[in-house]
ZADO-1210 file (C-alpha; in nm, 4 decimals, padded with zeros to 6 digits):
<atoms>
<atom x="12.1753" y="09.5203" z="12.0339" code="UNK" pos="1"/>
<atom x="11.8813" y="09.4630" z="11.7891" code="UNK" pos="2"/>
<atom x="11.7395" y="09.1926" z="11.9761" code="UNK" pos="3"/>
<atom x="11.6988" y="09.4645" z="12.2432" code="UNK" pos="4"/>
<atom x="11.5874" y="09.7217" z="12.0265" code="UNK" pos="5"/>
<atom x="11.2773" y="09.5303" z="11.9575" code="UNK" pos="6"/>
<atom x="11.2140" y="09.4371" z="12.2935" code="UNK" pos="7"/>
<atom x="11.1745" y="09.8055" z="12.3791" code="UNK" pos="8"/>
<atom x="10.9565" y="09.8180" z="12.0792" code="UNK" pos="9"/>
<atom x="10.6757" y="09.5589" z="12.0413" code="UNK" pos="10"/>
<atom x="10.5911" y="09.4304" z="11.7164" code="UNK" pos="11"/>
<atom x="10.3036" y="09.6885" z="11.6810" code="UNK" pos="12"/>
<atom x="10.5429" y="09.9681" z="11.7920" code="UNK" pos="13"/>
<atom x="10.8721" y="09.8537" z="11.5997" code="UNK" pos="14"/>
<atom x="10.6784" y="09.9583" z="11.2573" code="UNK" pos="15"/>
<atom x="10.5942" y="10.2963" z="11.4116" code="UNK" pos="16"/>
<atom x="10.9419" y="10.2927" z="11.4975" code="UNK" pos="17"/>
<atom x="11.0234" y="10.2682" z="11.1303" code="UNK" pos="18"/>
<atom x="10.7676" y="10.4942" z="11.0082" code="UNK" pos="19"/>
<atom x="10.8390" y="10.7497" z="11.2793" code="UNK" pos="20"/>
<atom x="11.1815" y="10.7365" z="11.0865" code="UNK" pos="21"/>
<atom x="11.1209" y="10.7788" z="10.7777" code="UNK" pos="22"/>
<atom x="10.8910" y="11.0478" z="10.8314" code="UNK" pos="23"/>
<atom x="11.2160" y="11.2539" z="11.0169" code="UNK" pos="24"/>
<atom x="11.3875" y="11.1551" z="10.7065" code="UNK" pos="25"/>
<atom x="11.1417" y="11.3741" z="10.4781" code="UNK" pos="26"/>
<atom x="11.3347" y="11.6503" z="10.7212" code="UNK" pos="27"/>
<atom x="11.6255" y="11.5921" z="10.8109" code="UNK" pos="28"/>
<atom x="11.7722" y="11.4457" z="10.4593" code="UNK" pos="29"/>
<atom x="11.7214" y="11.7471" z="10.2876" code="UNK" pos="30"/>
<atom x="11.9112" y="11.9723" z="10.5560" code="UNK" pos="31"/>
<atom x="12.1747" y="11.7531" z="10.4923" code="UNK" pos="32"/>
<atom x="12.2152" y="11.7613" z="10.1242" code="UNK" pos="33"/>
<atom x="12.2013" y="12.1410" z="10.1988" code="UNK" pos="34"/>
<atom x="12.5099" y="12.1053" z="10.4523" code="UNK" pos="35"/>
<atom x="12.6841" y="11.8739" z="10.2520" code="UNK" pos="36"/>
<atom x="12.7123" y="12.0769" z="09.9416" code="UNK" pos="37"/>
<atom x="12.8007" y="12.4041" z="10.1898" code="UNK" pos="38"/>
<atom x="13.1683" y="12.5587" z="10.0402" code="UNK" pos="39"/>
<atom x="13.2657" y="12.5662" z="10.4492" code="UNK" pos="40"/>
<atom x="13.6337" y="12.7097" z="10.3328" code="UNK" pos="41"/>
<atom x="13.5140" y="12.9671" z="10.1090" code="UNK" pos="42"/>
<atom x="13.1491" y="13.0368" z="10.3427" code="UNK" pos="43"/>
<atom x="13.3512" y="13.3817" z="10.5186" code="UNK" pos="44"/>
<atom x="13.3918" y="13.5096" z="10.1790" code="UNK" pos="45"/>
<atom x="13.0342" y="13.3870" z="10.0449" code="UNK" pos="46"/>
<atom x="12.8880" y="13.5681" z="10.3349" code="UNK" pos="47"/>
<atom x="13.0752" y="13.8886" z="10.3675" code="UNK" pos="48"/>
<atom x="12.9782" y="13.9397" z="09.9874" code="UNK" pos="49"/>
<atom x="12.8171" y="14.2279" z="09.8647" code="UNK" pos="50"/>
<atom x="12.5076" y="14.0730" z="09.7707" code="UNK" pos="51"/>
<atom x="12.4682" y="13.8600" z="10.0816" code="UNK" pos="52"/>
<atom x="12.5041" y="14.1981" z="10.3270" code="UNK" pos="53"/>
<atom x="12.2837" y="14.4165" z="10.1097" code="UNK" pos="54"/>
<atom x="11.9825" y="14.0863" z="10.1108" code="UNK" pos="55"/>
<atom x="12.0589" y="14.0365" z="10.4862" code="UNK" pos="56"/>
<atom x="12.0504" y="14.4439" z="10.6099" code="UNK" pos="57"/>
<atom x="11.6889" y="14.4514" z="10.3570" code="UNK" pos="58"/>
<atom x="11.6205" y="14.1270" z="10.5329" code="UNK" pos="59"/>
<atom x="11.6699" y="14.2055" z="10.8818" code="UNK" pos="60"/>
<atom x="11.5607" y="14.5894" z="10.8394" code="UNK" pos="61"/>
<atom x="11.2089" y="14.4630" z="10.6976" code="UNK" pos="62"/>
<atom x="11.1412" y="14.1805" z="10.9044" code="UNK" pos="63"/>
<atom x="11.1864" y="14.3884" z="11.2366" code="UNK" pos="64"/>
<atom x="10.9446" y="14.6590" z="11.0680" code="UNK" pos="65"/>
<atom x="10.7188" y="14.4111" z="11.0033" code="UNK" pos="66"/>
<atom x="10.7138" y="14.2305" z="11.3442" code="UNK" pos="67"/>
<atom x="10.6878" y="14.5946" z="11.4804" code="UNK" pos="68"/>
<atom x="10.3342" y="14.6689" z="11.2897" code="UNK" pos="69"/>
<atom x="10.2257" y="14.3157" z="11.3559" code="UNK" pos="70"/>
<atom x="10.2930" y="14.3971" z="11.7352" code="UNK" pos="71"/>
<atom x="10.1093" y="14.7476" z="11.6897" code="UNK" pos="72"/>
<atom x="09.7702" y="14.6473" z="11.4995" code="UNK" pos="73"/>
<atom x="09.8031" y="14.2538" z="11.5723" code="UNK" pos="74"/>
<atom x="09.7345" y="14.2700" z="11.9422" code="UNK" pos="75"/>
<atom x="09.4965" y="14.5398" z="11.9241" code="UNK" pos="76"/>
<atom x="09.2925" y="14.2898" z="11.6741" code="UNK" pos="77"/>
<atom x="09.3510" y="13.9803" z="11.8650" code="UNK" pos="78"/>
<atom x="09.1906" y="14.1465" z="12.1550" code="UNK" pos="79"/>
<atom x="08.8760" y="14.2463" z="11.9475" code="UNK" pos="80"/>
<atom x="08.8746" y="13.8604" z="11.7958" code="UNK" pos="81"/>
<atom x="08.8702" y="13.7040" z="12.1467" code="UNK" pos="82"/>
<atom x="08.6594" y="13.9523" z="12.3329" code="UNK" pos="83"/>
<atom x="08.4388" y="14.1764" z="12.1155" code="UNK" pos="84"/>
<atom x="08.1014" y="14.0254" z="12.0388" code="UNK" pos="85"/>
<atom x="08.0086" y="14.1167" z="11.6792" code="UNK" pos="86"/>
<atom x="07.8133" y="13.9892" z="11.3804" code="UNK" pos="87"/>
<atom x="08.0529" y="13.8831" z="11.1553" code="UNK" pos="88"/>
<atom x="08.3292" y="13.7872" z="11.3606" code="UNK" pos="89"/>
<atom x="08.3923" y="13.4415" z="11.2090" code="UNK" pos="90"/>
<atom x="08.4107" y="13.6002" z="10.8988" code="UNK" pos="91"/>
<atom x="08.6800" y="13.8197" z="10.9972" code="UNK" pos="92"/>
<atom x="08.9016" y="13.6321" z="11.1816" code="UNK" pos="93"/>
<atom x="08.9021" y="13.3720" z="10.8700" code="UNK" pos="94"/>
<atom x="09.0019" y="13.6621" z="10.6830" code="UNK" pos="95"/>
<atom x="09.2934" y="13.7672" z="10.9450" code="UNK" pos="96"/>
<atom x="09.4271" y="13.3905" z="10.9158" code="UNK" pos="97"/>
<atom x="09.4064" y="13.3795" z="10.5110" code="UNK" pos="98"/>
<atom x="09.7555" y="13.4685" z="10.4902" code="UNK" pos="99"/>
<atom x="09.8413" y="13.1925" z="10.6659" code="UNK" pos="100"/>
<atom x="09.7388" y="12.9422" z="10.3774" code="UNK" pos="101"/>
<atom x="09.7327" y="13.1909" z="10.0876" code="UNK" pos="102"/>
<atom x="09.9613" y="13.1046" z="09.8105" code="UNK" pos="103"/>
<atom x="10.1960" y="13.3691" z="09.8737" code="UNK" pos="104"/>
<atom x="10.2509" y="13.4997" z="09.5266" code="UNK" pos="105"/>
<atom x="09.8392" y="13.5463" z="09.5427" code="UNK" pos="106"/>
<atom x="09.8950" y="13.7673" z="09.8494" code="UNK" pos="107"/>
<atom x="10.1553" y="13.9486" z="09.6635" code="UNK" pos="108"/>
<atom x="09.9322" y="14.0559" z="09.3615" code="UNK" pos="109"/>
<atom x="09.6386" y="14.0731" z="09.5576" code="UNK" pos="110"/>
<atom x="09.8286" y="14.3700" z="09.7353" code="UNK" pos="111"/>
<atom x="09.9430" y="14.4961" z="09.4329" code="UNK" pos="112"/>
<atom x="09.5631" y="14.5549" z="09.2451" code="UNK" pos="113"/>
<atom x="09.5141" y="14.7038" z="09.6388" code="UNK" pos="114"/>
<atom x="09.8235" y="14.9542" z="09.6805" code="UNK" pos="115"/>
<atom x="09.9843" y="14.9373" z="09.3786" code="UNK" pos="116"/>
<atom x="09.9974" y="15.2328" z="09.0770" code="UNK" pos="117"/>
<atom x="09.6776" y="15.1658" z="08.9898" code="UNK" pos="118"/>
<atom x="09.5114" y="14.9860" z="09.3197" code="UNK" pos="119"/>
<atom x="09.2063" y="15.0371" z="09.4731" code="UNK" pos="120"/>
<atom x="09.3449" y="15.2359" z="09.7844" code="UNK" pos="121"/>
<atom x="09.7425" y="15.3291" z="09.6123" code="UNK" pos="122"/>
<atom x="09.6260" y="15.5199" z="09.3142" code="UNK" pos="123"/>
<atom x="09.4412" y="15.8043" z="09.5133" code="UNK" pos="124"/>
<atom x="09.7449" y="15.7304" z="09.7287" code="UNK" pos="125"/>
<atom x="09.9448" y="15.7829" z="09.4754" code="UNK" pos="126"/>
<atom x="09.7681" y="16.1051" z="09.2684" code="UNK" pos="127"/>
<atom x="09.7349" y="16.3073" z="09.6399" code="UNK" pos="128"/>
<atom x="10.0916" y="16.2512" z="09.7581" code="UNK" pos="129"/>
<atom x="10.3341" y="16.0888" z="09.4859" code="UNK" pos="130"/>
<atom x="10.3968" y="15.8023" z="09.7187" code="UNK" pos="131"/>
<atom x="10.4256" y="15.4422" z="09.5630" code="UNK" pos="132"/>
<atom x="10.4258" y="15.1475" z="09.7588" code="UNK" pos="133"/>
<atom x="10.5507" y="14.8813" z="09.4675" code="UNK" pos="134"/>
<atom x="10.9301" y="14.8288" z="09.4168" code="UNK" pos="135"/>
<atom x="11.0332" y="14.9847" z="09.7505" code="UNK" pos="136"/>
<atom x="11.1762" y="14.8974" z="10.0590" code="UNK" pos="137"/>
<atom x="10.8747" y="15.0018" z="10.2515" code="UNK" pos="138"/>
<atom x="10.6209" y="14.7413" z="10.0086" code="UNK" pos="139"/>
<atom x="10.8782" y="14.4469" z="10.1524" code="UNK" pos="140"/>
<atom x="10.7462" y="14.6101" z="10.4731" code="UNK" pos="141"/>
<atom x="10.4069" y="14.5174" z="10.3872" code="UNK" pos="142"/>
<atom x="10.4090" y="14.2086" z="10.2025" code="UNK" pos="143"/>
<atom x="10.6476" y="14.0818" z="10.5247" code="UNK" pos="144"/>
<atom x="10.3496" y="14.2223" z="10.7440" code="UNK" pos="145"/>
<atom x="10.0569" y="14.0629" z="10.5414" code="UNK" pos="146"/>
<atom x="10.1839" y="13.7545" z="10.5647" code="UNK" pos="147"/>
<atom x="10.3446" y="13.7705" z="10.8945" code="UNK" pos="148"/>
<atom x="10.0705" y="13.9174" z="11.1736" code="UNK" pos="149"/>
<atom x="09.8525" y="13.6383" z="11.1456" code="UNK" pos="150"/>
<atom x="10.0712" y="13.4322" z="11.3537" code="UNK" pos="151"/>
<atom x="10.1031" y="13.7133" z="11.5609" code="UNK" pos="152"/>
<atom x="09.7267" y="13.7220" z="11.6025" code="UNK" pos="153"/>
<atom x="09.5954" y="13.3492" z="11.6635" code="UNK" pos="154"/>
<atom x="09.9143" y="13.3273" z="11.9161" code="UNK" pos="155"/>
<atom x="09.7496" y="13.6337" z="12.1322" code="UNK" pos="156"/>
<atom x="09.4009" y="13.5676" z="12.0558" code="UNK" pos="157"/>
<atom x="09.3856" y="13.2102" z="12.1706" code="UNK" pos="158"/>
<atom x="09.6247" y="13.3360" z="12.4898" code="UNK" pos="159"/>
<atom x="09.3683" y="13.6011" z="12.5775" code="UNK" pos="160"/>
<atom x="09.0837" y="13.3311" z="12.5593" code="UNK" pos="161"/>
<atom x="09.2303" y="13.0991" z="12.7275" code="UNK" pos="162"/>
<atom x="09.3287" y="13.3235" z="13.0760" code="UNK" pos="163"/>
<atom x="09.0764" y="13.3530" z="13.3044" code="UNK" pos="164"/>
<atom x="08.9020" y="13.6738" z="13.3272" code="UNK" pos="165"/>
<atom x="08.8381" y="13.6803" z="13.7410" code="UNK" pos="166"/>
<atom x="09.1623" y="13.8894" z="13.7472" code="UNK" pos="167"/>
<atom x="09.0837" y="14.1531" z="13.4910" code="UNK" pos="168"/>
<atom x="08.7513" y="14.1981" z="13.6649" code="UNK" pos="169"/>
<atom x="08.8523" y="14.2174" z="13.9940" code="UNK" pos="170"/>
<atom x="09.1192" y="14.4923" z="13.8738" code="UNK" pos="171"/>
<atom x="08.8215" y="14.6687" z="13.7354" code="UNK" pos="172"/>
<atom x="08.6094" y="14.6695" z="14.0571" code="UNK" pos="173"/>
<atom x="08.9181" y="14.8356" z="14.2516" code="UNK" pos="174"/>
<atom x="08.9365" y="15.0990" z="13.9940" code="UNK" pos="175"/>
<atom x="09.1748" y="15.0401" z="13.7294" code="UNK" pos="176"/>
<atom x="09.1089" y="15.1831" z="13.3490" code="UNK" pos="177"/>
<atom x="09.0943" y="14.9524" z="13.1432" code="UNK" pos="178"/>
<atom x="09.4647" y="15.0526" z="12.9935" code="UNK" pos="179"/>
<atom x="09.5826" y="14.9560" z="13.3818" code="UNK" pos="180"/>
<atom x="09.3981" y="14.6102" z="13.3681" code="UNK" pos="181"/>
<atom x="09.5445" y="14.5435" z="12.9994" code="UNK" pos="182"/>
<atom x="09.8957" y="14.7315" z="13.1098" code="UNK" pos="183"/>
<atom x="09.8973" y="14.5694" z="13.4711" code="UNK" pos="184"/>
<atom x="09.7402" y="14.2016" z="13.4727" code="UNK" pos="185"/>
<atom x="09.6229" y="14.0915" z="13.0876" code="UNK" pos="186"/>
<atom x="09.9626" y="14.1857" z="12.9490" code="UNK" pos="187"/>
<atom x="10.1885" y="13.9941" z="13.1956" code="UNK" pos="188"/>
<atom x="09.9301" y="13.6809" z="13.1921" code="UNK" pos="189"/>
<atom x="09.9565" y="13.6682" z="12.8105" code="UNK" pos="190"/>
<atom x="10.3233" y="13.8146" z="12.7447" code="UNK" pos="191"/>
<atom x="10.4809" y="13.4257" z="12.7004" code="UNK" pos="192"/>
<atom x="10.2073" y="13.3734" z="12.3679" code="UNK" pos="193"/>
<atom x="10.3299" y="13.7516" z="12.2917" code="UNK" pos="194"/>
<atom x="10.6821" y="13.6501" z="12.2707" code="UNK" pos="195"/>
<atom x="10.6106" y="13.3634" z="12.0932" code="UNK" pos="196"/>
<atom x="10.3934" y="13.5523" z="11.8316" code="UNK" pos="197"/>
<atom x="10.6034" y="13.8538" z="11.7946" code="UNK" pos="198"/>
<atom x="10.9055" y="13.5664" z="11.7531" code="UNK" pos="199"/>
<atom x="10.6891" y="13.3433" z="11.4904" code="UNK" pos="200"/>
<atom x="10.5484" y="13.6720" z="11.3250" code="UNK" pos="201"/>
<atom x="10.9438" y="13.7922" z="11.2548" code="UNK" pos="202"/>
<atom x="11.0659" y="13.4447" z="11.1074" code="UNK" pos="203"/>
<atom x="10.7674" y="13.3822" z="10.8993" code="UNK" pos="204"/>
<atom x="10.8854" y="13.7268" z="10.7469" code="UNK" pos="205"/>
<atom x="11.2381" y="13.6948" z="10.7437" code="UNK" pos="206"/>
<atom x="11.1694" y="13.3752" z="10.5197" code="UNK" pos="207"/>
<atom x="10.9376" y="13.5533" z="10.2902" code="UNK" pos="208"/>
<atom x="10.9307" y="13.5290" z="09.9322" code="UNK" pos="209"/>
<atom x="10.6491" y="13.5146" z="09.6866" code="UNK" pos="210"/>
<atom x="10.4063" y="13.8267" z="09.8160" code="UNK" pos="211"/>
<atom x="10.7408" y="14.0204" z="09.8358" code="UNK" pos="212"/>
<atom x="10.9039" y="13.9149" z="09.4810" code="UNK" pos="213"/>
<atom x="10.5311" y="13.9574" z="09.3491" code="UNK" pos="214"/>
<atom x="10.4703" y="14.2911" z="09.5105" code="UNK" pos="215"/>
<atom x="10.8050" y="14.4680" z="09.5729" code="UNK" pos="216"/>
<atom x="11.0000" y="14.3245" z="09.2955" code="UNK" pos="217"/>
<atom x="11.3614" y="14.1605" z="09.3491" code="UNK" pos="218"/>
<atom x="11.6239" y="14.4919" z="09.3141" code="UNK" pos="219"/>
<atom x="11.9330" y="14.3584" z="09.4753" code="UNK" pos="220"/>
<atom x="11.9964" y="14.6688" z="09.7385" code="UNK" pos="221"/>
<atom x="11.6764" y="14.8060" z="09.7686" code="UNK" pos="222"/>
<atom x="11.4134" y="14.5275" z="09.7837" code="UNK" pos="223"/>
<atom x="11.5879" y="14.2340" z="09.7717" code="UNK" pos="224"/>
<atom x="11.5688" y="13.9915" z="10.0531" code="UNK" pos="225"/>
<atom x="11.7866" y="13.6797" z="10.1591" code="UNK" pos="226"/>
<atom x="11.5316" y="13.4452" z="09.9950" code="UNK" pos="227"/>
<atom x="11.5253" y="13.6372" z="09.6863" code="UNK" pos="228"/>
<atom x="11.9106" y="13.6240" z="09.6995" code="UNK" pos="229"/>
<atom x="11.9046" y="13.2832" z="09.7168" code="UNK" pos="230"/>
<atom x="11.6546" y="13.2320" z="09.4064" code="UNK" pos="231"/>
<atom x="11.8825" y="13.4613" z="09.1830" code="UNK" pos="232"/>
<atom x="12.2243" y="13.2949" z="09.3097" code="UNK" pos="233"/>
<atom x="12.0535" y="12.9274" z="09.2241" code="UNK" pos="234"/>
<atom x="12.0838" y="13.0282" z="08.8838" code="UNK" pos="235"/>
<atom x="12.4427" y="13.1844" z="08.8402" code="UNK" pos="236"/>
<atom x="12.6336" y="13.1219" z="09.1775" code="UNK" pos="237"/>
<atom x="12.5035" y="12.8253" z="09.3740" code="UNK" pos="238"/>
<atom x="12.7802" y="12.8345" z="09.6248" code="UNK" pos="239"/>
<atom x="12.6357" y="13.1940" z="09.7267" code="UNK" pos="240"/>
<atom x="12.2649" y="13.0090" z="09.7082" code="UNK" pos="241"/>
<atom x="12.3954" y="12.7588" z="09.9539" code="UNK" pos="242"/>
<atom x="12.5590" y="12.9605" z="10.1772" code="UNK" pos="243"/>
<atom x="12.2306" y="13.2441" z="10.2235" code="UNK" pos="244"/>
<atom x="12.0616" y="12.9363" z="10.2427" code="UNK" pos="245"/>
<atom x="12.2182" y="12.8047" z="10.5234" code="UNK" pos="246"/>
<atom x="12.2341" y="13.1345" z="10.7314" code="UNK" pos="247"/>
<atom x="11.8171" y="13.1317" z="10.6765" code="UNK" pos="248"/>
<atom x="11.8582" y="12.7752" z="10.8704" code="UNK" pos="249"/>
<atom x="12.0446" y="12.8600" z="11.0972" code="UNK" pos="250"/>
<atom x="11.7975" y="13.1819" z="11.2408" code="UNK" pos="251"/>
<atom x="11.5007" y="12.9339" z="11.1767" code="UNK" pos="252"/>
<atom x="11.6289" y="12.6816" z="11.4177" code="UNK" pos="253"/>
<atom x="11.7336" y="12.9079" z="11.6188" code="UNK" pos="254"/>
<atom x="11.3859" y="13.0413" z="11.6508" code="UNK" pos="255"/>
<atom x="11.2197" y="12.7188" z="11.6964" code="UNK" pos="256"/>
<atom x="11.4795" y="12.6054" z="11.9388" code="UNK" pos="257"/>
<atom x="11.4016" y="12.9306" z="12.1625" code="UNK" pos="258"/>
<atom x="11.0578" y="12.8709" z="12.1065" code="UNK" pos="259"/>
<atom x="11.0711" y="12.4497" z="12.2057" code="UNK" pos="260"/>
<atom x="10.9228" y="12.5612" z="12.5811" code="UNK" pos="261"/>
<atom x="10.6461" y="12.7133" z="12.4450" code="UNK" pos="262"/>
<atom x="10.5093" y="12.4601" z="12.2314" code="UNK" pos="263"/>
<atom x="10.6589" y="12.1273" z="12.3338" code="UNK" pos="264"/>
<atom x="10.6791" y="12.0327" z="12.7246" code="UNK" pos="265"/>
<atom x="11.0332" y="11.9218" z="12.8464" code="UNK" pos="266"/>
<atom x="11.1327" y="11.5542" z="12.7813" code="UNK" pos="267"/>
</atoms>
């Protein structure tokens, strides 16, 4: 059996082999210590808890929200990015894709000196109407969203560069708006990246953390998310810890799994 093994893998390949291995170990080895130290007799219990509904309804309630406005201003700006000519426009879209390698927690206070009490934009905010951002359900909302559209937006952006424009033109000559030609022919040409962002842009905030703990604080029923569950429970209840954690791997595989056509070709 070995012998044969290595015959299907020259020498120069058998060490890639090895490394290739090792490498999916970093991965996989992990996920199993997680699934070996899951309580699967007790995980019912662990999951119908109060604590684990409240973080999951918060969870699931802000995430959606958040993949909502990402859909809403997200493709809007994508469209700008990939086909408005403007001084500046580097600038910007490095700006749109900070998030995406921000330390999170940075995001989080960066939004609070922005929206919070006494922010740049939430304290006039805040003296016209008595609305406060900070602490609520509806600043998870925006810390998800922050960190979330930019996936939305390079997904849609590089989709609607990459089509080729004959189609959208030749609408135009027949006498389409240009809401038909976006409505009728863009929209259907780019709607697989769509899914795919709108899909990436609601994971990357279901798994949020540090903009959210930073910004809307960690109050279990009102703000308090499944990752923030999981942080507290690591400290007092690491059965609970396991078990949130576990339900978070199961929706991210999930996700990439439904997203393996779109990024990976068929074997």
């Amino acid at each position: 059996g070995s012998q044969r093994v290595l015959h299907s893998f020259p020498a120069g390949r058998s060490s890639d082999l090895v490394l290739g291995v090792v490498g999916a170990a970093v991965f996989v080895v992990p996920l199993a210590g997680l699934v070996s130290r899951t309580p699967w007799a007790d995980l019912p219990d662990l999951v119908a808890s109060a604590v684990v509904v409240d973080a999951l309804r918060i969870s699931f309630f802000t995430s959606l929200a958040a993949a909502a406005l990402s859909l809403v201003f997200g493709v809007p700006l994508a469209w700008v990015l990939a086909r408005v000519e403007f001084p500046g426009r580097r600038l910007v879209r490095a700006v749109v894709t900070l998030p995406m390698v921000l330390p999170p927690v940075v995001g989080g206070a960066a939004l609070l000196f922005a929206l919070g009490r006494r922010g740049l934009v939430g304290e006039p905010i805040n003296e016209a109407t008595g609305f406060l951002l900070p602490f609520s359900i509806w600043g998870v909302v925006v810390a998800n969203t922050f960190v979330a559209m930019p996936f939305l937006v390079i997904t849609v952006e590089g989709a609607l560069s990459g089509i080729d424009q004959r189609y959208e033109r030749a609408a135009a000559t027949l006498g389409a708006s240009r809401l038909d030609v976006f409505r009728r022919v863009t929209l259907p040409m780019i709607a697989p990246s769509l899914r795919a962002g709108l899909v990436l842009a609601w994971a990357r905030a279901l798994g949020e953390f540090g903009a959210t703990v930073t910004f809307a604080g960690n109050l279990q029923g009102r703000t308090q998310t499944l990752p923030l569950a999981v942080f507290v429970a690591l400290e007092s209840d690491r059965d609970t810890a396991v078990a949130i954690s576990l339900v978070l791997v199961a929706v991210s595989l999930f996700v990439l799994v439904l997203l393996r056509d779109r990024w990976w070709s068929h074997s």
